[in-house]
C-alpha positions in Angstrom: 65.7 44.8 -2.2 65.5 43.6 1.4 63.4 40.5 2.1 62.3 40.1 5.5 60.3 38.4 7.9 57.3 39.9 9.5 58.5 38.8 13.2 61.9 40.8 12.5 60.4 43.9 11.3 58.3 43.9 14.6 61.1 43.2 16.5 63.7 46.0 15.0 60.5 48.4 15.5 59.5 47.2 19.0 63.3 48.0 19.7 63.3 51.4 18.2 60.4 52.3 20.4 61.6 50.6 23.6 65.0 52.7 23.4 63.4 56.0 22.4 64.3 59.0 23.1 67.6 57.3 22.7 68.5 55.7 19.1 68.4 52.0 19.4 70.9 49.8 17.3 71.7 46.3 16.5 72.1 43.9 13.7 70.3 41.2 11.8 72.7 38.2 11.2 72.2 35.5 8.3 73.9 32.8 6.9 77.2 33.9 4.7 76.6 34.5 1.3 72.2 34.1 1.6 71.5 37.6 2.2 68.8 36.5 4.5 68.1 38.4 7.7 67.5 35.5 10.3 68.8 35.7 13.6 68.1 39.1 15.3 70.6 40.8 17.9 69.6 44.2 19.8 72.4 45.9 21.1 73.4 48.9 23.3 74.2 52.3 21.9 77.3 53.2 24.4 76.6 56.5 23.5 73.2 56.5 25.0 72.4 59.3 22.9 69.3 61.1 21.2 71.0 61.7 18.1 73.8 59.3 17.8 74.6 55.5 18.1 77.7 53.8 18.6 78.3 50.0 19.1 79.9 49.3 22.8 83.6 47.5 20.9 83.6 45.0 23.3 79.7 44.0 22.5 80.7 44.2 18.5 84.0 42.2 19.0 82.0 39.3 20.8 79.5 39.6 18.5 82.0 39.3 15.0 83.2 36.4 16.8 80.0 34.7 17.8 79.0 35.3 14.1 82.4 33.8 12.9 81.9 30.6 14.7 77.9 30.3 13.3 79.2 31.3 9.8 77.1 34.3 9.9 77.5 37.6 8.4 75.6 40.9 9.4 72.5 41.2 6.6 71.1 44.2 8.4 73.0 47.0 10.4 69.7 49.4 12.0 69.6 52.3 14.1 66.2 54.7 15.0 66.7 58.3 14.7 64.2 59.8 16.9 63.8 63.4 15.9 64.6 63.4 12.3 63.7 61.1 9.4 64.7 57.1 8.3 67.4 58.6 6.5 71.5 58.3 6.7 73.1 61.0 8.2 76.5 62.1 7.3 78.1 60.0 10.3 75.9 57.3 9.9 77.4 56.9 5.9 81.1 57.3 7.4 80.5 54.1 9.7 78.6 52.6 7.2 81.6 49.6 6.7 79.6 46.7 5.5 79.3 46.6 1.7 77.4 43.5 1.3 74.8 45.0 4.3 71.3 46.5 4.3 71.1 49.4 6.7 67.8 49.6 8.1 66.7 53.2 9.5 63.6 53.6 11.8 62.5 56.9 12.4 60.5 57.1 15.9 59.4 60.5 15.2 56.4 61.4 12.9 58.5 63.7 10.1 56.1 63.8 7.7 52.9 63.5 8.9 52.6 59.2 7.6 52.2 58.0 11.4 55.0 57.4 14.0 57.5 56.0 12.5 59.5 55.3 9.3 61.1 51.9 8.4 63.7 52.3 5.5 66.2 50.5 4.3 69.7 51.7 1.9 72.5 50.4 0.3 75.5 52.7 1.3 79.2 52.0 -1.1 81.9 54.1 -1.0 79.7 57.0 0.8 77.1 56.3 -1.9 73.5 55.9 -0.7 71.0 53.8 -2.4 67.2 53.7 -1.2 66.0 50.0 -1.6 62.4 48.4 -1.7 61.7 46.6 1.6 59.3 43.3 1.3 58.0 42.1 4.7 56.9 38.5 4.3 55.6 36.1 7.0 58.3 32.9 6.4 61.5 32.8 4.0 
């Protein structure tokens, strides 16, 4: 299950709706071995893309760095999709390269009918996906 904060969920969804139509994408950072999401990090999708994000290398390789020195570890990898719904698509299980990470999808178009927009999270192993609870919680 993924545990996190109230402020983070608004902030991951205040992103997905600031970058639409585009996807947005960034990463959720936490202290190494907690599991807990703290320290939030929007970042560009190079691809500046509708229907596909990629990290800018340069952005990811100072970020793995900055994340080195604050012995952090990325808890949450998320992406929107904007015309389809908060669910992994083939590409996004092929770059899916964290094991220990929750990948968060927001969907930013109304698929099915519950509002405008979807906040899901997954487990994905070895090109396995997992659906997982989320809990949104005001403080750790």
């Amino acid at each position: 299950m993924l545990t996190i904060t109230q402020a983070l969920y608004d902030q991951i969804v205040a992103h997905a709706r600031e970058d639409h139509p585009d996807e947005a994408c960034g990463v959720v950072a936490g202290p190494v071995g907690a599991g807990r999401p703290e320290r939030f990090i929007p970042m560009l999708n190079a691809a500046r893309s509708p229907t596909f994000y990629e990290f800018d290398s340069q952005d990811l390789l100072k970020l793995y760095r900055e994340m080195d020195d604050n012995d952090e570890e990325p808890v949450v990898i998320y992406h929107s999709h904007t015309a389809t719904e908060a669910y992994p698509s083939r590409t996004d299980i092929s770059y899916a390269n964290e094991p220990g990470a929750h990948y968060v999808l927001v969907s930013t178009a109304d698929t099915d009918g519950a509002g405008e927009f979807q906040f899901r999270s997954f487990r994905i192993l070895d090109g396995e996906v997992t659906e997982e609870e989320v809990e949104v919680v005001e403080a750790y």
